[in-house]
Short mmCIF file of the C-alpha atoms (twelve columns), coordinates in Angstrom:
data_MODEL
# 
_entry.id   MODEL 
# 
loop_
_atom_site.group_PDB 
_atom_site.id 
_atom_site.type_symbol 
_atom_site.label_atom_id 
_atom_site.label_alt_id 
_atom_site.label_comp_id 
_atom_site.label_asym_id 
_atom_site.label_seq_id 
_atom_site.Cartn_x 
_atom_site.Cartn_y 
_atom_site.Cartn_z 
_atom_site.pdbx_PDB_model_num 
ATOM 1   C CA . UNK A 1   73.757  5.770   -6.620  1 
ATOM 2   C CA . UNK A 2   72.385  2.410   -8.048  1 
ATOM 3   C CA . UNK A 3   71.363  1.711   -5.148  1 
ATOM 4   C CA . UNK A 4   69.246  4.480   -4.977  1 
ATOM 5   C CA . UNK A 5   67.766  4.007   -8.118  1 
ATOM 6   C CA . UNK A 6   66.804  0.732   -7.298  1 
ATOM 7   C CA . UNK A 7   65.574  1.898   -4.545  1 
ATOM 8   C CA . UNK A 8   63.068  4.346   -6.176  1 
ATOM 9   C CA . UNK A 9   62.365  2.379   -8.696  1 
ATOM 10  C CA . UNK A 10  61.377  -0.492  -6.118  1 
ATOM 11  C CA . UNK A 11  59.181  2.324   -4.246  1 
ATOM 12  C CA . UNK A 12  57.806  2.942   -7.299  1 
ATOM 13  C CA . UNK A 13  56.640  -0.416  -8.175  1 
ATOM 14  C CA . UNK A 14  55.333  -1.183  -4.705  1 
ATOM 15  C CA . UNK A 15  53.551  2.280   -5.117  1 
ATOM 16  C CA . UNK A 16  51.916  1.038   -8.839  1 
ATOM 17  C CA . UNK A 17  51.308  -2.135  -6.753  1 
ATOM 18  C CA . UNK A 18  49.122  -0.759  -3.726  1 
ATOM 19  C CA . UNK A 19  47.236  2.218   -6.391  1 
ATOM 20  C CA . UNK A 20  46.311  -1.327  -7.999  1 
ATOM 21  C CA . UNK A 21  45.394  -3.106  -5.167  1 
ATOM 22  C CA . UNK A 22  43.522  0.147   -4.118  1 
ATOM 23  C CA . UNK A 23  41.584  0.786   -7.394  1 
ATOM 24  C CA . UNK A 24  40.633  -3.201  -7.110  1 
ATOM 25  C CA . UNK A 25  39.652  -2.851  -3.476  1 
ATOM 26  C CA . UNK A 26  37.566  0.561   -4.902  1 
ATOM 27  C CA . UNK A 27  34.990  -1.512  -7.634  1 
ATOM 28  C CA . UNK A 28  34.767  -4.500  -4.930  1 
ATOM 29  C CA . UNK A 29  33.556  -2.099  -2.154  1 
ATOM 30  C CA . UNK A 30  29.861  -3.179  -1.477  1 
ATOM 31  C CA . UNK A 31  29.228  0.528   -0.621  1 
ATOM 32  C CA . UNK A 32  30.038  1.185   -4.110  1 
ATOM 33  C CA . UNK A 33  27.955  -1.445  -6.020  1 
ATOM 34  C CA . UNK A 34  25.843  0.685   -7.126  1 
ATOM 35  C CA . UNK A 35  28.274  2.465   -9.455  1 
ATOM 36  C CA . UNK A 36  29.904  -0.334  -10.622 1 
ATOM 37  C CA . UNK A 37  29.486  -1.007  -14.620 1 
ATOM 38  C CA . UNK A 38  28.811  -4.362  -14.239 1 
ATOM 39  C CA . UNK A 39  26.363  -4.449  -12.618 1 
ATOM 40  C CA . UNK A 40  24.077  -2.635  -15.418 1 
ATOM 41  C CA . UNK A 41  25.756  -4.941  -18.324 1 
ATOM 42  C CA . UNK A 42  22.637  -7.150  -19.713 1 
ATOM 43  C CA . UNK A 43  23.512  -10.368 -18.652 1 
ATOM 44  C CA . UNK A 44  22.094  -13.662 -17.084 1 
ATOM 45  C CA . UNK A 45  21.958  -13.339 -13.305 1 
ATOM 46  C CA . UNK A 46  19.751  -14.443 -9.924  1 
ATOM 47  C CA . UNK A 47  18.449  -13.127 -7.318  1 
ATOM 48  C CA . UNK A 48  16.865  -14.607 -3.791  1 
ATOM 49  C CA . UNK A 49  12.919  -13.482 -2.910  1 
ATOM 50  C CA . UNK A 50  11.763  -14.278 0.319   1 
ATOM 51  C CA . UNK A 51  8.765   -13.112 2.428   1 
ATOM 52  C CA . UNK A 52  6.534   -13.735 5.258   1 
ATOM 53  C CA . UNK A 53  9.043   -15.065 7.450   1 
ATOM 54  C CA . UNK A 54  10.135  -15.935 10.717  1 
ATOM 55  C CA . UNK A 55  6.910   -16.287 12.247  1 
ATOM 56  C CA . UNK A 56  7.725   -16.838 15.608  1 
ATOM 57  C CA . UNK A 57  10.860  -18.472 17.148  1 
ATOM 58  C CA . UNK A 58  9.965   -21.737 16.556  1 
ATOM 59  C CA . UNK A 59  10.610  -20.985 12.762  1 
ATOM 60  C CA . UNK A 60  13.980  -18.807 13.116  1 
ATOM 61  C CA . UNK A 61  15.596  -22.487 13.101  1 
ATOM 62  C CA . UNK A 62  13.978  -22.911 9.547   1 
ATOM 63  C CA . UNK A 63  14.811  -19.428 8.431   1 
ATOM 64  C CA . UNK A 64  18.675  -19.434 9.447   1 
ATOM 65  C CA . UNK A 65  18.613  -22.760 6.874   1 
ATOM 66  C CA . UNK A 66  17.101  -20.637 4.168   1 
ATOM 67  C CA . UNK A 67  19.770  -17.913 4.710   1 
ATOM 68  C CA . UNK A 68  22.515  -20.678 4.533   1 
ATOM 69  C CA . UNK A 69  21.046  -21.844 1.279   1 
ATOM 70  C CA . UNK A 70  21.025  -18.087 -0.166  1 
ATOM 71  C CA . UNK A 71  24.609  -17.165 1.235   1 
ATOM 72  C CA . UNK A 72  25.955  -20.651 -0.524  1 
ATOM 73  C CA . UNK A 73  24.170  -19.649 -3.942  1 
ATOM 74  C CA . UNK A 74  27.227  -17.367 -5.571  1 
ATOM 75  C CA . UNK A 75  24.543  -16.767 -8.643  1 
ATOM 76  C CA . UNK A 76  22.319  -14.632 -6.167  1 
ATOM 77  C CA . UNK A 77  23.785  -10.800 -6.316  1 
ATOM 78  C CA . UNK A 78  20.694  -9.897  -3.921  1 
ATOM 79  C CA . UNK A 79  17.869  -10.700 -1.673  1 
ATOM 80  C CA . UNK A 80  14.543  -9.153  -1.746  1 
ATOM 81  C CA . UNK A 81  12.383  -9.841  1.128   1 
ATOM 82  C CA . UNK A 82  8.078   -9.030  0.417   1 
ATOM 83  C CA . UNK A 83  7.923   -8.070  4.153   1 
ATOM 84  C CA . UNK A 84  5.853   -9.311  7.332   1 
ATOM 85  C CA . UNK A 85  8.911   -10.045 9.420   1 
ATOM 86  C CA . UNK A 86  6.668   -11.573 11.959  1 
ATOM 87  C CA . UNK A 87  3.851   -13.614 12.918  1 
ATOM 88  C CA . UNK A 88  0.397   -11.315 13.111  1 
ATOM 89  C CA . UNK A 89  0.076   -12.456 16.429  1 
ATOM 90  C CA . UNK A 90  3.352   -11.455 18.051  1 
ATOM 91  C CA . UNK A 91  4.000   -8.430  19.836  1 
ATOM 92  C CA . UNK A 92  5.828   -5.355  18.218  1 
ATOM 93  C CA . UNK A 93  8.326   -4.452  20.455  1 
ATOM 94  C CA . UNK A 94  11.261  -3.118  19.941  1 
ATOM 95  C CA . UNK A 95  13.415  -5.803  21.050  1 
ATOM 96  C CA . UNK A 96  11.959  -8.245  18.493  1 
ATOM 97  C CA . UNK A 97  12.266  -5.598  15.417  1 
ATOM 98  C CA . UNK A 98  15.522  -5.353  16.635  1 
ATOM 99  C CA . UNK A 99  16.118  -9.193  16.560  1 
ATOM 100 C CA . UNK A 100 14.476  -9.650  12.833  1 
ATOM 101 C CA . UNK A 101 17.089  -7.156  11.603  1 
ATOM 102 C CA . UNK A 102 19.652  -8.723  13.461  1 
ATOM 103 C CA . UNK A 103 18.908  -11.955 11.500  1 
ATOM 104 C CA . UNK A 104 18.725  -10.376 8.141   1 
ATOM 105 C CA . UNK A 105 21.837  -9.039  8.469   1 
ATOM 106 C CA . UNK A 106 23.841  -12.318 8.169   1 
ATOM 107 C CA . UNK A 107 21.928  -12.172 5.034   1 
ATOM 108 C CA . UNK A 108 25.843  -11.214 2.633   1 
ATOM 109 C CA . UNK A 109 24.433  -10.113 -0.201  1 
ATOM 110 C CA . UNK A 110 22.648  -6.675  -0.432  1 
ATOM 111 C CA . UNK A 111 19.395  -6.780  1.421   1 
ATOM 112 C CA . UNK A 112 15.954  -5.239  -0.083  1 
ATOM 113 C CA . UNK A 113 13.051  -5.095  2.532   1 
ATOM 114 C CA . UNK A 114 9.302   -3.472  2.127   1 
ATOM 115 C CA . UNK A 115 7.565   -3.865  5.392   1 
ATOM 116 C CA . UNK A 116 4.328   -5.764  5.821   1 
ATOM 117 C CA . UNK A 117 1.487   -4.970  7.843   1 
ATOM 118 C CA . UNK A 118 2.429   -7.632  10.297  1 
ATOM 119 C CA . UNK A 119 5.365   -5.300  11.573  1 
ATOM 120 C CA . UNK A 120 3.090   -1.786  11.948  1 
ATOM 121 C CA . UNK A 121 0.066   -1.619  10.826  1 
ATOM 122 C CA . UNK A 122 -1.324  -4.081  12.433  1 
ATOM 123 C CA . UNK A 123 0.524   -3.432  16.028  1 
ATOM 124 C CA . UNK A 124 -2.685  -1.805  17.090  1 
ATOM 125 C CA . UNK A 125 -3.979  -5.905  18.022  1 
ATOM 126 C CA . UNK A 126 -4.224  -5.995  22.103  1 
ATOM 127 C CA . UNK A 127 -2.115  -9.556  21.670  1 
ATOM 128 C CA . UNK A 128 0.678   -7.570  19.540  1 
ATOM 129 C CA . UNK A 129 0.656   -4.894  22.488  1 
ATOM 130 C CA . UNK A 130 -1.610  -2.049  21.466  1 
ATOM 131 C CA . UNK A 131 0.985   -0.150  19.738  1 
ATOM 132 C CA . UNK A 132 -0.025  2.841   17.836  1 
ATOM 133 C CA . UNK A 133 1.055   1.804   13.930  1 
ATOM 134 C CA . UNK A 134 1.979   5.030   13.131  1 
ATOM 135 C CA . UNK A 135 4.513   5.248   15.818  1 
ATOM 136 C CA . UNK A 136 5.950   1.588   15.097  1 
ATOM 137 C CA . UNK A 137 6.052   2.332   11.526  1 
ATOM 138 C CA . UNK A 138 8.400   5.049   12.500  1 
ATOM 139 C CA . UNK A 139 10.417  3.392   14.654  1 
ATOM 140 C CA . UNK A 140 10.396  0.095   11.637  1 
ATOM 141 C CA . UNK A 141 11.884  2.904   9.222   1 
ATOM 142 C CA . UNK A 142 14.611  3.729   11.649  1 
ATOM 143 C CA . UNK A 143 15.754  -0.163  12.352  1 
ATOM 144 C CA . UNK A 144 15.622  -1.287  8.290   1 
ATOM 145 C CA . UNK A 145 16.733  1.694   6.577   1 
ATOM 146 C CA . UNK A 146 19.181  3.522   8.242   1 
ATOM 147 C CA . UNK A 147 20.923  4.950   5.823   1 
ATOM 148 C CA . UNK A 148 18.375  6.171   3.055   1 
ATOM 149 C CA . UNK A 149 19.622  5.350   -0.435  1 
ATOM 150 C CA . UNK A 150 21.440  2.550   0.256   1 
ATOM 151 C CA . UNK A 151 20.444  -1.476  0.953   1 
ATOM 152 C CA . UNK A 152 21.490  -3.160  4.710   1 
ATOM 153 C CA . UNK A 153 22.931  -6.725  4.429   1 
ATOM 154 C CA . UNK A 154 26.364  -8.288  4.608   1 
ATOM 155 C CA . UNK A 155 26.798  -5.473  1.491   1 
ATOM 156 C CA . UNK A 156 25.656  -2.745  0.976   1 
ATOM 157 C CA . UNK A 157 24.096  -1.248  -2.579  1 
ATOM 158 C CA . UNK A 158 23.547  2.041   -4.093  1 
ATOM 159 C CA . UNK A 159 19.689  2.376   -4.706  1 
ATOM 160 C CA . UNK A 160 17.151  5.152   -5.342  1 
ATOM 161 C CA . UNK A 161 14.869  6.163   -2.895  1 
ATOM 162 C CA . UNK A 162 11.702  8.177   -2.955  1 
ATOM 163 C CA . UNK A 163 13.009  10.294  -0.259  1 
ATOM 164 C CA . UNK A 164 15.777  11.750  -2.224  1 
ATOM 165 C CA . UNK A 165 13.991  15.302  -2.345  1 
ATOM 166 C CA . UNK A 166 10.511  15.467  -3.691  1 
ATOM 167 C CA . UNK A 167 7.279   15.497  -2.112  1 
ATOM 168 C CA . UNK A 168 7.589   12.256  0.289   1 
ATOM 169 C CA . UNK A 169 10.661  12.739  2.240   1 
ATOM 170 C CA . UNK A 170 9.610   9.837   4.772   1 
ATOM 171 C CA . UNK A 171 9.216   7.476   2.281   1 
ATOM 172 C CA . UNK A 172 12.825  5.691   2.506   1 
ATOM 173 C CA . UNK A 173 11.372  2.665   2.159   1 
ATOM 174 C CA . UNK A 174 10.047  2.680   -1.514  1 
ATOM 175 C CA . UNK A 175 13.379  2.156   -3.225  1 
ATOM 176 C CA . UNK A 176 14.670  1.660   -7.499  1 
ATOM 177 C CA . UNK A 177 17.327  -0.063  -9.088  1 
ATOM 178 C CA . UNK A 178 19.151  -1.050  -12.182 1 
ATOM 179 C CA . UNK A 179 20.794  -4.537  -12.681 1 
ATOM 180 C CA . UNK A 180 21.968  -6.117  -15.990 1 
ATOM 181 C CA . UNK A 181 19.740  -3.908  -18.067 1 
ATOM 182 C CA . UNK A 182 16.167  -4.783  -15.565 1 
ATOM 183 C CA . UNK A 183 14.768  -2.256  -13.315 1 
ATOM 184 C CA . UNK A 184 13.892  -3.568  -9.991  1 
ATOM 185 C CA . UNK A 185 11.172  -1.113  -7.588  1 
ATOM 186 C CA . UNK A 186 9.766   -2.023  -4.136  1 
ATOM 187 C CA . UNK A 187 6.230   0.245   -3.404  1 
ATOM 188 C CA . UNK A 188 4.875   0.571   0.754   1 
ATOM 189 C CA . UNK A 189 1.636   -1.545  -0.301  1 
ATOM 190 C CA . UNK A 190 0.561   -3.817  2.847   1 
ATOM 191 C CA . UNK A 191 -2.276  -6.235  3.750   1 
ATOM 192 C CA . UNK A 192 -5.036  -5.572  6.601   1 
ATOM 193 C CA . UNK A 193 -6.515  -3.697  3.122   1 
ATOM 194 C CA . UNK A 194 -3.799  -1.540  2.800   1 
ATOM 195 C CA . UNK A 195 -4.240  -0.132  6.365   1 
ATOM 196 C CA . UNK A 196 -8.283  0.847   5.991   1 
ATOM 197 C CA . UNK A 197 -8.993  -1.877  8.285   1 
ATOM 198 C CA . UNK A 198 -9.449  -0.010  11.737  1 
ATOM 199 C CA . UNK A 199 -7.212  -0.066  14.724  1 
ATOM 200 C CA . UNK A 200 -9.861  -1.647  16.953  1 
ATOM 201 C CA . UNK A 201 -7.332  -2.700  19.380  1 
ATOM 202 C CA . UNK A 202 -6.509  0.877   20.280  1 
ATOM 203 C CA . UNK A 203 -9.610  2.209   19.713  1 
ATOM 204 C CA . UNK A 204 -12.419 0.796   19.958  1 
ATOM 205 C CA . UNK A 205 -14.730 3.397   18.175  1 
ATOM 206 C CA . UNK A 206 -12.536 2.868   14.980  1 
ATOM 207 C CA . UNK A 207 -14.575 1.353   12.074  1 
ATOM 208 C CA . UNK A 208 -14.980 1.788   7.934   1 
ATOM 209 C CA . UNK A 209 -18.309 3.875   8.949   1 
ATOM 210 C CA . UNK A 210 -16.353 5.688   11.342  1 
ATOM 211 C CA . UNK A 211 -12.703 5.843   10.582  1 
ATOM 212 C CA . UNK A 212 -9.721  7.530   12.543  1 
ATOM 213 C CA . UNK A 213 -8.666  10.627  10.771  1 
ATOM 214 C CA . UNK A 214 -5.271  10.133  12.090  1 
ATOM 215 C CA . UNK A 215 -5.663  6.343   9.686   1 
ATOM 216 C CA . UNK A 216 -7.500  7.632   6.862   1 
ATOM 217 C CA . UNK A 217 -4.789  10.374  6.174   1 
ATOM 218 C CA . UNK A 218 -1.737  7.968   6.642   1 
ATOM 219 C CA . UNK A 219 -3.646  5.852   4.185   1 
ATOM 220 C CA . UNK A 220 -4.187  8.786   1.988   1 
ATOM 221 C CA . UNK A 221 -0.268  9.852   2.030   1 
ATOM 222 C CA . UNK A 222 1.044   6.263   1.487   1 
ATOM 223 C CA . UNK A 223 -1.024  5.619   -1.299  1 
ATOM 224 C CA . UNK A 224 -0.264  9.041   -2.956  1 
ATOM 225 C CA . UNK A 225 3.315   8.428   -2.664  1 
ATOM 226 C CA . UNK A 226 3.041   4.740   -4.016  1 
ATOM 227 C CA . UNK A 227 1.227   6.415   -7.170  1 
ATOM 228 C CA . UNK A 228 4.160   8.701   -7.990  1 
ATOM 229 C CA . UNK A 229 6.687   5.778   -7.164  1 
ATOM 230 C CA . UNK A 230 4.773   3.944   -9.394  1 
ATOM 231 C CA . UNK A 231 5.218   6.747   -11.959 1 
ATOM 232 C CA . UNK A 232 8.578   7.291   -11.091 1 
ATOM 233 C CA . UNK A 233 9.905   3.511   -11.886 1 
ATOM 234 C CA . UNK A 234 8.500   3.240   -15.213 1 
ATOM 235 C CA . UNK A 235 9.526   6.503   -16.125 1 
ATOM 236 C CA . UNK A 236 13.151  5.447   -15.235 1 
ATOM 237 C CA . UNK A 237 12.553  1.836   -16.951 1 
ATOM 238 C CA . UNK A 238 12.520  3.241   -20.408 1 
ATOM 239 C CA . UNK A 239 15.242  1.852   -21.604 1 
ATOM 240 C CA . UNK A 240 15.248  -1.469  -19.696 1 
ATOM 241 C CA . UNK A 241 14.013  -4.847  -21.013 1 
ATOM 242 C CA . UNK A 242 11.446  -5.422  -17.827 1 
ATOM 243 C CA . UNK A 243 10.177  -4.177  -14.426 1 
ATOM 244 C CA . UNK A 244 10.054  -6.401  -11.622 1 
ATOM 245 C CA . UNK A 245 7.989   -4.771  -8.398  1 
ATOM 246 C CA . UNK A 246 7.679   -5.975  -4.981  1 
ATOM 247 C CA . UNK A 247 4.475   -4.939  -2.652  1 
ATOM 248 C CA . UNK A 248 3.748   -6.971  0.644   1 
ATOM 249 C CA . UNK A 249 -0.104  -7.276  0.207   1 
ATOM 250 C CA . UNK A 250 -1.847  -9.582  -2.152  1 
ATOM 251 C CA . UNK A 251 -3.939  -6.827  -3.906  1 
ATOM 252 C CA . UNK A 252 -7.317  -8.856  -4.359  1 
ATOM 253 C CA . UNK A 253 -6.758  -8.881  -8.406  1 
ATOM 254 C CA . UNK A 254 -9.860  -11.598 -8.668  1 
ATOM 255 C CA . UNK A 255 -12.210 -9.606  -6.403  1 
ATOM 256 C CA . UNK A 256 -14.771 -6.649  -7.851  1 
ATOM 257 C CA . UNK A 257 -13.268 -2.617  -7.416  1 
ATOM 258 C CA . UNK A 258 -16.274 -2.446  -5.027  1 
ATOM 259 C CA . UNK A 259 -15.538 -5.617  -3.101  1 
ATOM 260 C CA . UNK A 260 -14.604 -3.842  0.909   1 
ATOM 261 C CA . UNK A 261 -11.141 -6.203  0.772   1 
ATOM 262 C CA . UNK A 262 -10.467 -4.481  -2.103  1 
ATOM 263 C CA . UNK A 263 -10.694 -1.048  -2.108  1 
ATOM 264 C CA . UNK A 264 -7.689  -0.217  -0.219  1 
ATOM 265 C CA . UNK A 265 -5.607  -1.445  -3.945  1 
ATOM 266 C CA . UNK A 266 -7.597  -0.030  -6.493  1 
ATOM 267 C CA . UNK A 267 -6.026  3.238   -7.266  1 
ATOM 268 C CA . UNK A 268 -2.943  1.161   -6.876  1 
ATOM 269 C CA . UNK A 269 -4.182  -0.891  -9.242  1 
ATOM 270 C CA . UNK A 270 -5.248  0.922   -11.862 1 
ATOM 271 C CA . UNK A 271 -2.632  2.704   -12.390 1 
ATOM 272 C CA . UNK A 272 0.010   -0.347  -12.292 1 
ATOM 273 C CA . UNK A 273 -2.404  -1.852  -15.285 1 
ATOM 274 C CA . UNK A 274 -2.134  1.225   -16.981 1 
ATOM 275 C CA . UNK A 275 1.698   2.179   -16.688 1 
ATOM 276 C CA . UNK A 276 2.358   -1.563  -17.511 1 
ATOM 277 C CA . UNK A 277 0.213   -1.885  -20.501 1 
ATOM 278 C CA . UNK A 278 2.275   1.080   -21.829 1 
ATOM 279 C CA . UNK A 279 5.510   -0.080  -21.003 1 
ATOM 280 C CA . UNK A 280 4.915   -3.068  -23.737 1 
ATOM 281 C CA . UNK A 281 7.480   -5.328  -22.061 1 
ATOM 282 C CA . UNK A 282 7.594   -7.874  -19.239 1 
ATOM 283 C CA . UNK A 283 6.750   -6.522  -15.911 1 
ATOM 284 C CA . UNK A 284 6.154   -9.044  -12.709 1 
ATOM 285 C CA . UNK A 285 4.568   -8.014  -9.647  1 
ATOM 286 C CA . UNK A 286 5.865   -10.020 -6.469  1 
ATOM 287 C CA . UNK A 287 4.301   -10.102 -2.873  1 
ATOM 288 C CA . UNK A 288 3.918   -11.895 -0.155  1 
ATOM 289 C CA . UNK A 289 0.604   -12.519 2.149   1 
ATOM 290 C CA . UNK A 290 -1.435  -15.740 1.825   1 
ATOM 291 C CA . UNK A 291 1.987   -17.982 2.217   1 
ATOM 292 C CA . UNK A 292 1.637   -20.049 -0.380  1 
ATOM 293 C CA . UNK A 293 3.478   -20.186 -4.037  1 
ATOM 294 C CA . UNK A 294 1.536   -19.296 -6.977  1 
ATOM 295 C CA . UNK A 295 2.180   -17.149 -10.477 1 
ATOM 296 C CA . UNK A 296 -0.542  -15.905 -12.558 1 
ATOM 297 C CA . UNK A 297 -1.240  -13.766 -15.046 1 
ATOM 298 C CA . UNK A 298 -4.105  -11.633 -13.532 1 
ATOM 299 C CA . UNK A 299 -4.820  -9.142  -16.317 1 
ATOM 300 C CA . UNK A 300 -5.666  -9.119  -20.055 1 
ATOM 301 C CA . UNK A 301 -2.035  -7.974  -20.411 1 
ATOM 302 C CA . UNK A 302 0.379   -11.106 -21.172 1 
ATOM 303 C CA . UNK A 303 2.891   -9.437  -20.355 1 
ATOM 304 C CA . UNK A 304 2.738   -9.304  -16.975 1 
ATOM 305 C CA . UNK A 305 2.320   -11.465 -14.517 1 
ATOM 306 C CA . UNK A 306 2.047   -11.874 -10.645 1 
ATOM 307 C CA . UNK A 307 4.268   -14.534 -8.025  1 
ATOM 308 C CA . UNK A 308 3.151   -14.736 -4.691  1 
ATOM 309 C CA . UNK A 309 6.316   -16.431 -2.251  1 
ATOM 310 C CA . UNK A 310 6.259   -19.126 0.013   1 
ATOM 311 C CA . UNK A 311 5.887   -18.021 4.066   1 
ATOM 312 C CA . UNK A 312 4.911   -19.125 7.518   1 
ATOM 313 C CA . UNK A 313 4.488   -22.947 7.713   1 
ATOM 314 C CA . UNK A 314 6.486   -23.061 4.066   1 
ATOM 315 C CA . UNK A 315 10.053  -21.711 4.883   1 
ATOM 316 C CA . UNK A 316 11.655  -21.670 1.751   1 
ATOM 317 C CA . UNK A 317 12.762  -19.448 -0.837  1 
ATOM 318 C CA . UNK A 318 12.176  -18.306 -4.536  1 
ATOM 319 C CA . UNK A 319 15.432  -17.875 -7.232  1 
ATOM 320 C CA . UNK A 320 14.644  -15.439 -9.587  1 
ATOM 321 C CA . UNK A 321 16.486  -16.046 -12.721 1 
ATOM 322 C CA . UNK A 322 16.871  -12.859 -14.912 1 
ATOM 323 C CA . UNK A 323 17.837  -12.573 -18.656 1 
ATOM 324 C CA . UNK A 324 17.617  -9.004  -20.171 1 
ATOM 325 C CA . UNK A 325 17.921  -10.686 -23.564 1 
ATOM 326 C CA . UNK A 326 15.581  -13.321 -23.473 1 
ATOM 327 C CA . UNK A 327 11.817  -13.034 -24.081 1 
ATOM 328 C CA . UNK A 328 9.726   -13.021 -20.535 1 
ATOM 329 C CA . UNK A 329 12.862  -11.397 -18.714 1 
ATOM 330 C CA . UNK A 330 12.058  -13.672 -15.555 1 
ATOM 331 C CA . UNK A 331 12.097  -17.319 -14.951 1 
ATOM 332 C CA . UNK A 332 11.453  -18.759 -11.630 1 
ATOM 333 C CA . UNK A 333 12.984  -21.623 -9.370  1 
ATOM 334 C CA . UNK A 334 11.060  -22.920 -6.222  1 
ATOM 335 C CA . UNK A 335 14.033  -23.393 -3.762  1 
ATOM 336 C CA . UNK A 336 12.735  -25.894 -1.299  1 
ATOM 337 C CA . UNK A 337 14.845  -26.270 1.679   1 
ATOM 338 C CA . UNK A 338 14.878  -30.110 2.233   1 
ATOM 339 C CA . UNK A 339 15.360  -30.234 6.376   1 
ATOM 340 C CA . UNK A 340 12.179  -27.265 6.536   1 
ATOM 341 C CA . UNK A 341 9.873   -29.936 4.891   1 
ATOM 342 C CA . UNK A 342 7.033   -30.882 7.636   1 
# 
């Protein structure tokens, strides 16, 4: 009989044991980051921004050196990348999409992409194989988010997405998060003006004076959706102590509204200026585009403030440090990958 006893009890413990093990194996599983309390507890932590890169193979070398840096770095709890996953002058077929994701996913921490123009709307160029953008950005949506709502990467996280019911089912790509008390947003803004420069290497006829319908109304849709996204993240930012944002494009901030380069950003804009002036606390807008680092602080409004990352001929990375407590929220670390230096 003591035997048995000891035997139940031992079953018993080794049953405690494994619920333990279980529970612990629960909160660690990257598919479940996104509920875990931690994560939303306002303290010190980093993240890795990236963008405009690989531009051809010749630089894959120099990007698989930047993703060793980032998977070393245990204070980096995710990696945003400001999109452009390729040179403008590569082709957009499917087996290089394929590829770039294939790279980013030996990224291990949870991976946060926007696209770029480079990688759709700019596939209409006769050297990037006269792709129709709309049909490449579909086929872009269904490589890099393939499982709406949450990230891709070595782990996976729990984020919002603007197709979660609504008005812009499509628009998996524009994506919200909270981490340690800072909301984090990524909004479908590209260069090539947004997508109102024509697709003159499709067709031919395709100008600002005479513009494809079938461009003008993606442009239309996209920019409606980024204006409730927009909306949508401060609204859910209320009680955090700062917004960071990524977009692809450089928006043109220094040139007039009526400036042509900038008219595919102004309702963007506007309405960033005027939901951040609101918001009263730090917001930073970060994109890619021009490949080279700079921050500024483009409008009247001190508290925010704009970092363009390093890409193409400068493969390195950006550290993001983020303190909910302290004043400006954001600090930032040029990471400068030694070997990548020409």
């Amino acid at each position: 009989m003591k035997t048995l006893v000891r035997l139940s009890i031992g079953l018993c413990l080794i049953g405690a044991l494994a619920f333990q093990v279980g529970a612990r194996a629960q909160v660690r599983d990257p598919e479940e980051r996104g509920n875990d309390p931690e994560r939303d507890r306002p303290s010190p932590f980093a993240f890795a921004f990236i963008g405009d890169t690989p531009y051809g193979p010749v630089f894959e070398p120099q990007f698989d050196r930047v993703i060793g840096e980032i998977n070393h770095d245990r204070a980096v709890e995710f990696v945003v990348h400001a999109g452009d996953i390729k040179a403008g002058s590569e082709r957009c077929d499917n087996a290089l999409i394929l590829h770039r994701f294939e790279q980013y996913e030996t990224i291990r921490r949870p991976f946060i992409f926007t696209p770029g123009d480079n990688e759709w709307t700019d596939c209409h160029r006769v050297n990037n194989g006269a792709y129709n953008p709309l049909e490449r950005l579909a086929f872009l949506r269904s490589v890099f988010f393939p499982t709406p709502g949450r990230t891709t990467g070595g782990q996976r996280m729990r984020v919002r997405t603007q197709a979660d019911g609504g008005d812009y089912p499509e628009f998996v790509e524009n994506v919200l998060f909270r981490s340690h008390g800072v909301t984090f947003g990524t909004v479908h803004v590209v260069g090539s003006n947004n997508n109102l420069d024509p697709w003159s290497g499709i067709d031919a006829s395709d100008s600002y004076a005479t513009p494809r319908a079938d461009r003008l109304a993606e442009f239309a849709r996209r920019q409606a959706a980024a204006l409730a996204w927009l909306d949508e993240i401060f609204a859910a930012a209320q009680e955090s102590s700062g917004i960071f944002l990524t977009i692809q494009a450089n928006p043109n901030f220094a040139l007039a509204p009526t400036a042509q380069e900038r008219l595919g950003f102004n309702a963007f804009l506007d309405r960033l200026a005027l939901r951040a002036q609101a918001f009263g606390k730090p917001v930073m807008l970060a994109h890619g585009d021009n490949h080279v680092f700079f921050m500024d602080t483009p409008l009247p409004n001190l508290l925010f403030s704009r970092m363009q990352v390093f890409g193409s001929n400068q493969v390195h990375w950006v550290k993001v440090h983020v303190d909910a407590k302290a004043s400006g929220v954001f600090s930032i670390e040029q990471k400068i990958v030694k070997a990548n230096v020409n």
